[in-house]
DRENLOSE-684074 format. One record per residue (C-alpha): residue in one letter; x, y, z. Coordinates in steps of 0.2 Angstrom, whole numbers, plus 5000, padded with zeros to 4 digits. Layout:
N
aXYZ
...
***
This chain:
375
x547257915304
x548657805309
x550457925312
x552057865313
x553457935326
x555157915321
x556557875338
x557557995344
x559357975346
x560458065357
x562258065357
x563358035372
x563458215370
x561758245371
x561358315356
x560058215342
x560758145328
x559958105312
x561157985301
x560757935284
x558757905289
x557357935278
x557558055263
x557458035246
x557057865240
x557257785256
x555557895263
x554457745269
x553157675255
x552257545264
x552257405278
x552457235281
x552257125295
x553356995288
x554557005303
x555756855297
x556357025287
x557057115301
x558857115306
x558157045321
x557156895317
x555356865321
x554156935337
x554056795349
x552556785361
x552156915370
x552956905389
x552456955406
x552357145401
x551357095384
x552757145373
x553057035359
x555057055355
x556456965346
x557456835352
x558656915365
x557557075368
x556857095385
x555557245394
x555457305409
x554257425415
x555157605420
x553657695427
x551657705429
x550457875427
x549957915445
x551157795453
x552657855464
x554357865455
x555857935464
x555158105471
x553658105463
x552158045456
x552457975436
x551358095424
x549558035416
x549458025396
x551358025392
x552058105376
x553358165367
x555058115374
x557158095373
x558558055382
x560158145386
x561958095392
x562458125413
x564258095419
x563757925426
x562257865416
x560757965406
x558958045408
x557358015401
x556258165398
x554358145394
x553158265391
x551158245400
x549758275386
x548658325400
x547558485400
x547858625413
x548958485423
x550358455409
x552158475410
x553558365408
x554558255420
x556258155422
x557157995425
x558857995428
x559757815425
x561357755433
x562657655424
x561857495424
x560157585420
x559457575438
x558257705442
x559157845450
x557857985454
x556258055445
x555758245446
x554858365438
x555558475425
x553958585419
x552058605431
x550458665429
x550658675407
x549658605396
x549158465382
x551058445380
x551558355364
x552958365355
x554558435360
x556458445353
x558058405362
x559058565356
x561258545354
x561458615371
x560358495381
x558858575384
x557158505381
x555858595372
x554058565376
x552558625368
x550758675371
x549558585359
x548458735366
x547558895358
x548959025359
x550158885367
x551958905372
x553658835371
x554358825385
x556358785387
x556558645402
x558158585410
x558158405409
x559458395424
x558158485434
x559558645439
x558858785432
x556958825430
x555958815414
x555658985404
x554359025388
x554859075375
x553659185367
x554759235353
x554359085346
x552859095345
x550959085354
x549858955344
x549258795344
x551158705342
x551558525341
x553158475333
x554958565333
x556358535324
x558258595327
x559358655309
x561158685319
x561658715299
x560658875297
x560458895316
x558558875316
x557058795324
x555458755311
x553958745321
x552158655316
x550558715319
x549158565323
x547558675315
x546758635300
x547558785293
x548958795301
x550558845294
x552358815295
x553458925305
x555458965306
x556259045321
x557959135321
x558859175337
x559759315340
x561059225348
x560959015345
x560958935361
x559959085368
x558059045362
x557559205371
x557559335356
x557359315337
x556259315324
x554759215318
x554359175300
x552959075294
x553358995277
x552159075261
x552059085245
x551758915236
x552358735235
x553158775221
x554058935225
x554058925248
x554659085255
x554859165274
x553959305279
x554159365297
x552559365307
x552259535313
x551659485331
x552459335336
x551459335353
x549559405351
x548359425365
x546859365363
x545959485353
x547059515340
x547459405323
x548359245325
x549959225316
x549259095305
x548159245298
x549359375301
x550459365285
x549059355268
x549959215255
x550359105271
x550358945269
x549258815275
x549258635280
x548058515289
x548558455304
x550258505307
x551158355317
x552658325321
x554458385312
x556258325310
x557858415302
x558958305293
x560158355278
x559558505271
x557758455273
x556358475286
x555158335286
x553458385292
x551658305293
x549958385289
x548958235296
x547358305291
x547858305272
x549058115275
x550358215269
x552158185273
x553058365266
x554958395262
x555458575263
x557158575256
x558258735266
x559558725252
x558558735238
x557158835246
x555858715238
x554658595243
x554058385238
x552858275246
x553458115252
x552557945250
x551957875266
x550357775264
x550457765284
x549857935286
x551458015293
x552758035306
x553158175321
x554958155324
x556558055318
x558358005322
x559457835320
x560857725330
x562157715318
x560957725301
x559657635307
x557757715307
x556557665320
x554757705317
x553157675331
x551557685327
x550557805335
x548957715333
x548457555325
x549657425327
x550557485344
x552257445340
x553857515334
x554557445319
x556357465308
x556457525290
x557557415280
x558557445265
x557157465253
x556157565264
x555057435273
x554757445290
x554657285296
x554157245315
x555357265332
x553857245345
x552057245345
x551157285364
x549657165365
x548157205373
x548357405371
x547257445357
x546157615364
x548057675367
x549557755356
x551657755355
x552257895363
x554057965365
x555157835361
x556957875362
x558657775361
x559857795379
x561457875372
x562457715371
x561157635359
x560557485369
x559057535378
x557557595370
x555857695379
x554257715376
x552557755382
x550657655380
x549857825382
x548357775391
x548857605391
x547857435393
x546257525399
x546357645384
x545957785398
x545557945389
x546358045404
x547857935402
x547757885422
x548657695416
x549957755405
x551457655405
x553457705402
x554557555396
x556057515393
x556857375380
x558557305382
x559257195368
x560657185354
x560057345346
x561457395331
x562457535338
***
C-alpha cells in the first residue's frame, strides 16, 4: 500500500510549523499527474541526478549511505527527517532504518548551503522511523522495534541523546508535538496497535509524565493512562494493558495541526482525525493510503510518496496533489524524510534504498532541491 509523507517545515526558529494544510475539506481526495496544474508548471526531463523538476528547479546530491560525509560515514536506509535553524545556516537531521545499527545523523549547512560538517547524533539504535522535531529543537527518533524507545537527540551534536522511557516501550513509529495542550500523541505500527498521549511533567523536559492510550470508541475516544508505561519482557504490553483500548492497523505516521491529530492506520488505509477540542474522532478521505507527517511554507502542503510514484507532489486549492518531482529509475525504493531549510528555498529528501532498491538500504541517497519554492 502506497503512504503519503507530508514535508516538514521548520521556522527560522526551529520550531515545525503547520499553517492552514490539510483539515477539513481540504484532506487530499485523489491524484493527478496533470502537472500543467501546478503552481510550477510541468516536470521537465529528468537531469543528471534523474530528477524530473520544473523549470527553474535544480538537484544536487547531499550525501550517499556508506560514503564519507564530513566526520563520518552517511547512514544506510535513511528515514524520517527535518531541519533546524543555526546562527549562520541550518541542519539536516535523518533518521537510519537499519536494524541493531540504526541511529540518526547530521548535516550542518553554511549560508550559502555548502556542506559544513556531518556527525552522528544517535548510534547502535534501531529500525529508526519516524521522528518529531519538538519547539525546543530537539529531535525525537523512534524505534520501529518490539518494546522500542524514543530517544531525545541534539541535533547540534552538544549534549548526548537520552530515552525516554516514559513515553513509552513499544513498537513506535510516528510522533506528533500539540504545544496547545502541551502533548506529544504517539503511533503504534502493529496490527493492533493503539494511539497513545504523553503528558510531561514539565514541557520541554520529556523526562517524566504520563502515558495515555486513547479508548473507548470512534464515537466517544477517551485517555486512560497505561499502568506500565515501560514493561519488561515478560509482562503485558501497553497495547493490552488498558481493556476498551483502542486499536488500529498499522499505526504510521502522525501530525498536530489546529486542534486535530492526524494519524494513519495503513493496514486498514485509513487516514484518522482525532479532534483534541471536541475529544472526537472522523476519518479522512485519502484514496492514497495515507500520510506520516505534515507541515507547510507559507500555506502550502507538500506530500511524497512513500512508495509508488517516487516523487513529492503539492496539494492545490481543491485538494489535488499535483507533481513537483518524480525520481526516475528508483522504483524498489521509497520517499523518506523530506523537509524544508528554514528560509523555505531548499527542500531534502532521501531515495531509501535507492536505484538499486537494496533492501539493506547500502545506495540510499540524500538530496537536495533548490528553486523558486513559495515562501
Amino acid at each position: 500500500m502506497h503512504r503519503r509523507t507530508f514535508v516538514n517545515a521548520v521556522t527560522a526558529d526551529g520550531v515545525v510549523t503547520v499553517v492552514g494544510s490539510l483539515s477539513g475539506a481540504q484532506a487530499v481526495t485523489y491524484k493527478t499527474t496533470d502537472a500543467t496544474e501546478s503552481p510550477y508548471g510541468p516536470l521537465l526531463a529528468p537531469d543528471a541526478n534523474n530528477i524530473a523538476l520544473p523549470d527553474g528547479f535544480t538537484s544536487r546530491v547531499i550525501a550517499r549511505s556508506t560514503r564519507p560525509i564530513g566526520n563520518i560515514l552517511w547512514h544506510a536506509a535513511p528515514d524520517g527527517g527535518a531541519c533546524f535553524s543555526t546562527d549562520d545556516g541550518w541542519i539536516y537531521v535523518s533518521n537510519s532504518d537499519l536494524p541493531l545499527v540504526g541511529g540518526a545523523s547530521a548535516i550542518r549547512f553554511n549560508v550559502d548551503g555548502s556542506v559544513d560538517d556531518a556527525y552522528s547524533i544517535l548510534t547502535t539504535t534501531s529500525l529508526n522511523c519516524a521522528g518529531e522535531a519538538t519547539p525546543w529543537k530537539t529531535w525525537l527518533s523512534c524505534e520501529e522495534i518490539f518494546r522500542g524507545k524514543i530517544f531525545e537527540t541534539d541535533p547540534y551534536g552538544a549534549r548526548e541523546p537520552v530515552e525516554r522511557l516514559a513515553m513509552g516501550r513499544f513498537k513506535h513509529d510516528g510522533a506528533a508535538c500539540d504545544p496547545d495542550r502541551r502533548v506529544l500523541y504517539l503511533t503504534e505500527a502493529e496490527a493492533d496497535g493503539c494511539l497513545y498521549r504523553f503528558s510531561p511533567d514539565t514541557w520541554e523536559d520529556l523526562g517524566a509524565g504520563t502515558l495515555e492510550v486513547l479508548c473507548g470508541s470512534h464515537e466517544a475516544p477517551v485517555w486512560r493512562e497505561v499502568p506500565d508505561p515501560a514493561p519488561t519482557a515478560l509482562r503485558t504490553q501497553t497495547r493490552h494493558q488498558v481493556d476498551d483500548a483502542l486499536h488500529f492497523n498499522g499505526g504510521h505516521g502522525c501530525r498536530y495541526d489546529a486542534g486535530i491529530c492526524y494519524f494513519t492506520a495503513t493496514g486498514e488505509g485509513t487516514v484518522w482525525a482525532y479532534d483534541a477540542d471536541g475529544e472526537t474522532m472522523t476519518t479522512v478521505d485519502d484514496t492514497s493510503g495515507g500520510f506520516s507527517e505534515t507541515g507547510t511554507v507559507t500555506g502550502d502542503s507538500y506530500t511524497a510518496e512513500t512508495a509508488g510514484d517516487m516523487g513529492i507532489d503539492i496539494v492545490v486549492g481543491d485538494g489535488r496533489a499535483v507533481p513537483v518531482l518524480r525520481i526516475e529509475g528508483h522504483d524498489d525504493s521509497e520517499i523518506t524524510g523530506p523537509a524544508f531549510s528554514p528560509d523555505g528555498t531548499r527542500l531534502y529528501f532521501s531515495s531509501q534504498r535507492g536505484a538499486s532498491g537494496s533492501t539493506v538500504g547500502t545506495d540510499g541517497v540524500t538530496y537536495e532541491i533548490t528553486g523558486p519554492f513559495r515562501h
